[in-house]
C-alpha positions in Angstrom: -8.7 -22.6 -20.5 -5.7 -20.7 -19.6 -5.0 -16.8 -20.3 -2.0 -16.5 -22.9 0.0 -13.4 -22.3 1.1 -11.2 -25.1 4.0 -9.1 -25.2 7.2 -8.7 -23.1 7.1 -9.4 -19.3 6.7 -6.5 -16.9 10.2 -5.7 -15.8 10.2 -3.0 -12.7 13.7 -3.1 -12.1 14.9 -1.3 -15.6 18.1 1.1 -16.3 15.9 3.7 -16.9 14.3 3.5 -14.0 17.0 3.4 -11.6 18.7 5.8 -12.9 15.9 8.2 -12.6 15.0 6.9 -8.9 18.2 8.0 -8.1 18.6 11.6 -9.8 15.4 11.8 -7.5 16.5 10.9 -4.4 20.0 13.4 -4.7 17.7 16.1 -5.8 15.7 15.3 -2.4 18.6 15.1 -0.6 19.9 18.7 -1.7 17.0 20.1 -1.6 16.8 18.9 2.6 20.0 20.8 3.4 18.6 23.9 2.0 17.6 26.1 4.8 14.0 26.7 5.4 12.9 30.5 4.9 11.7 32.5 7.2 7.9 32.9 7.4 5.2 34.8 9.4 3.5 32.8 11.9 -0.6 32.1 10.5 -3.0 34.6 11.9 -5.9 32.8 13.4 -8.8 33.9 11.2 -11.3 36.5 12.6 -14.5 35.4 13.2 -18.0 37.7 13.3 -21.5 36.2 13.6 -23.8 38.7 11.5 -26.9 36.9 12.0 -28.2 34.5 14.1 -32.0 33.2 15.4 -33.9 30.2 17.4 -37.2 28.8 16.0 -39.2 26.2 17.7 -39.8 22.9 16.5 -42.8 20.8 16.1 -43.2 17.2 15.7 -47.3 16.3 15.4 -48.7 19.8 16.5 -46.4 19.2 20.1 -43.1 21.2 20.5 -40.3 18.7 20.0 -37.4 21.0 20.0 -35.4 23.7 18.5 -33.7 24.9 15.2 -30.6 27.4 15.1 -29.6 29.3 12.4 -25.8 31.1 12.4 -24.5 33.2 9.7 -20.8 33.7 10.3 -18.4 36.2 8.7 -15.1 35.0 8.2 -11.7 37.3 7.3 -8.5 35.0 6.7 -5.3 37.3 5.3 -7.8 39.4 3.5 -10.1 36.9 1.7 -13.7 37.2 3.0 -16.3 34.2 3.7 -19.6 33.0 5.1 -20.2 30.2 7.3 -24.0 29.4 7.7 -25.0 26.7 10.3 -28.2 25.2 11.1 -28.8 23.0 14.4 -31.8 21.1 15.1 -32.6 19.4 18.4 -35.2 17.2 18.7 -36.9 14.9 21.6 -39.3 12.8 20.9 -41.3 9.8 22.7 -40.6 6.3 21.1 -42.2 3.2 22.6 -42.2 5.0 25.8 -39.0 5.9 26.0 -37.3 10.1 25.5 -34.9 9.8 22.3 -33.0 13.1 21.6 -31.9 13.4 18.1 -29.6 16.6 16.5 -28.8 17.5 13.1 -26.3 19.8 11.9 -25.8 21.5 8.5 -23.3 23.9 7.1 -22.7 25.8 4.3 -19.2 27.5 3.7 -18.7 30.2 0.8 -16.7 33.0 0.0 -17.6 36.7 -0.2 
């Protein structure tokens, strides 16, 4: 059984609708003439690792690897942060053969 449609048909293309596409694009158009003002180049944020330590790693009572933990401190124009990572490397024998596996978390929040 077919759909019916109620109501007028969808019309895209309406007076209103032009007229307000084009009071848009002369507003853009003005707008990209206007000269750009000046600005400071970005600093490049400052970077200082606070804490940091290695802990070994072990798969089935063997040493498989290593975990690292980094605790950055992070000053961008004034606003402080903290950048915690965690690495961990394993390798591991499967079926014979060395497989190296790495996972890597992060955690960023402000001061």
């Amino acid at each position: 059984m077919p759909t019916e449609i109620v109501g007028p048909p969808f019309t895209p293309t309406c007076g209103r609708a032009i007229a307000v596409g084009r009071c848009l694009a002369s507003v853009a158009l003005c707008v990209g003439w206007l000269p750009a003002p000046a600005c400071a180049p970005a600093q490049q944020p400052k970077e200082k690792t606070i804490a940091q330590w290695y802990e070994a790693a072990y798969v089935a009572g063997s040493r498989a690897g290593y975990v690292h933990t980094r605790v950055d401190e992070i000053d961008s124009d004034g606003f402080l942060s903290l950048r915690a990572t965690v690495e961990l490397r394993l390798t591991i024998r499967r079926n014979g053969q060395a497989v190296s596996l790495t996972m890597e978390t992060g955690n960023h929040e402000l001061a």
